[in-house]
C-alpha positions in Angstrom: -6.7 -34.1 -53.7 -5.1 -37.0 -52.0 -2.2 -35.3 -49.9 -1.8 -37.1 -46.4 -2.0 -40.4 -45.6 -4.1 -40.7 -42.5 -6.0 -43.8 -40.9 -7.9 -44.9 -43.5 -4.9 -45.8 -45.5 -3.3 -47.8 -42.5 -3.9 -51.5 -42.0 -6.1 -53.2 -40.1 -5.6 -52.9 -36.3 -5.9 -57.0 -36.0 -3.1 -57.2 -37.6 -0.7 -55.3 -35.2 0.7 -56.6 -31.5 0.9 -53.2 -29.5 3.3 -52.9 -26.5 3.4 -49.8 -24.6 7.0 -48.9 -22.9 7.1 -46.5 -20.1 9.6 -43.8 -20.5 10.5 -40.5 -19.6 11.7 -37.7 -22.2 12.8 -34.6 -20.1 11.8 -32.1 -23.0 8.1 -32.8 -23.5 5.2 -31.9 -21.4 5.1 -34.4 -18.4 7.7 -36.4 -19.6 6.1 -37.1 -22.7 7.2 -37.8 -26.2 5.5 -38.0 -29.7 4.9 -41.3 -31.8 2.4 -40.8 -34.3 4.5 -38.8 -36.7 7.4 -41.1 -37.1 4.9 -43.9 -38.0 3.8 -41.8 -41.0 7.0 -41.2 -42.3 7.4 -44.3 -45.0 3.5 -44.1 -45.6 4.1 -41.6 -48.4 6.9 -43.7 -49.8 4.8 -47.0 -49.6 2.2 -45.1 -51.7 4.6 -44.0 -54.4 5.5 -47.7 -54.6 2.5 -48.8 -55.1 1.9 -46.2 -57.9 5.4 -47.1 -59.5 4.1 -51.4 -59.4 0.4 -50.3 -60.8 1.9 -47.8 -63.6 5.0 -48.4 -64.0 5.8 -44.7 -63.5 8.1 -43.3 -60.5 7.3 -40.4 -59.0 9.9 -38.4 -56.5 8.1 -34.8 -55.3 5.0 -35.1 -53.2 1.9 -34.5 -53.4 1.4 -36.9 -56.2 -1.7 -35.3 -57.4 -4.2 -36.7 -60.1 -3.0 -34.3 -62.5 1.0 -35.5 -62.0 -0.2 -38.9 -62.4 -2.2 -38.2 -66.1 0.9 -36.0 -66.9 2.9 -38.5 -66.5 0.9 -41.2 -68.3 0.6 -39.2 -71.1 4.5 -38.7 -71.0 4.9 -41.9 -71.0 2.5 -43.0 -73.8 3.7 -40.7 -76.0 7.7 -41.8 -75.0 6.7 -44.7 -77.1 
Protein backbone atom coordinates (compact mmCIF):
# COMPACT_ATOMS: atom_id res chain seq x y z
CA UNK A 1 0.00 0.00 0.00
CA UNK A 2 3.09 2.18 0.04
CA UNK A 3 2.38 4.97 -2.66
CA UNK A 4 3.80 8.40 -1.45
CA UNK A 5 6.76 9.14 0.17
CA UNK A 6 5.88 11.58 2.95
CA UNK A 7 7.88 12.58 6.21
CA UNK A 8 8.55 9.57 7.70
CA UNK A 9 10.65 8.50 4.83
CA UNK A 10 12.73 11.78 4.92
CA UNK A 11 15.92 12.17 7.00
CA UNK A 12 16.54 13.34 10.07
CA UNK A 13 15.99 17.21 10.43
CA UNK A 14 19.67 17.33 12.37
CA UNK A 15 21.04 16.64 9.54
CA UNK A 16 19.92 19.55 7.24
CA UNK A 17 21.26 23.46 7.45
CA UNK A 18 17.93 25.40 6.51
CA UNK A 19 18.17 28.96 4.98
CA UNK A 20 15.20 30.85 4.14
CA UNK A 21 15.48 33.44 1.02
CA UNK A 22 13.00 36.22 0.74
CA UNK A 23 11.44 36.42 -2.64
CA UNK A 24 8.60 37.56 -4.42
CA UNK A 25 6.72 35.38 -7.15
CA UNK A 26 4.02 37.65 -8.79
CA UNK A 27 1.64 34.60 -9.62
CA UNK A 28 1.06 33.14 -6.15
CA UNK A 29 -1.13 34.39 -3.37
CA UNK A 30 0.85 37.22 -1.64
CA UNK A 31 3.82 36.77 -3.49
CA UNK A 32 4.18 33.33 -2.56
CA UNK A 33 5.63 30.25 -4.11
CA UNK A 34 5.54 26.50 -3.44
CA UNK A 35 8.57 24.33 -2.18
CA UNK A 36 7.48 21.23 -0.72
CA UNK A 37 6.64 19.47 -4.01
CA UNK A 38 9.90 19.85 -5.79
CA UNK A 39 11.72 18.38 -2.73
CA UNK A 40 9.64 15.16 -3.34
CA UNK A 41 10.39 14.78 -6.67
CA UNK A 42 13.67 12.25 -6.53
CA UNK A 43 12.13 10.67 -3.35
CA UNK A 44 10.37 8.09 -5.43
CA UNK A 45 13.44 7.53 -7.49
CA UNK A 46 15.75 7.12 -4.38
CA UNK A 47 13.28 4.39 -3.28
CA UNK A 48 13.33 2.45 -6.50
CA UNK A 49 17.15 2.50 -6.02
CA UNK A 50 17.09 1.21 -2.99
CA UNK A 51 14.75 -1.67 -4.13
CA UNK A 52 17.05 -2.23 -7.33
CA UNK A 53 20.51 -2.43 -4.48
CA UNK A 54 18.37 -4.80 -1.97
CA UNK A 55 16.87 -7.07 -4.98
CA UNK A 56 18.58 -6.66 -7.61
CA UNK A 57 15.40 -5.95 -9.55
CA UNK A 58 14.70 -2.48 -11.44
CA UNK A 59 11.51 -1.24 -11.45
CA UNK A 60 10.36 1.85 -13.88
CA UNK A 61 6.20 2.54 -13.32
CA UNK A 62 5.20 3.71 -9.94
CA UNK A 63 3.52 2.64 -7.47
CA UNK A 64 5.79 -0.14 -6.80
CA UNK A 65 3.38 -2.18 -4.96
CA UNK A 66 4.02 -5.43 -2.81
CA UNK A 67 2.47 -7.43 -5.45
CA UNK A 68 4.95 -5.86 -8.43
CA UNK A 69 7.73 -6.59 -6.21
CA UNK A 70 6.79 -10.66 -5.54
CA UNK A 71 5.91 -10.62 -9.37
CA UNK A 72 8.90 -9.68 -10.10
CA UNK A 73 10.95 -11.87 -7.75
CA UNK A 74 9.29 -14.67 -8.95
CA UNK A 75 10.24 -13.60 -12.60
CA UNK A 76 13.27 -13.44 -11.73
CA UNK A 77 13.71 -16.83 -9.87
CA UNK A 78 12.31 -18.56 -12.34
CA UNK A 79 14.64 -16.55 -15.25
CA UNK A 80 17.19 -18.81 -13.83
Amino acid sequence: DYKIPTTKDMPNLKDFNVFFVDTYEPTGPFGAKGIGEGALNPVAGAIANAIHNALGIRFFELPITPSKVIKALKEKEDSK
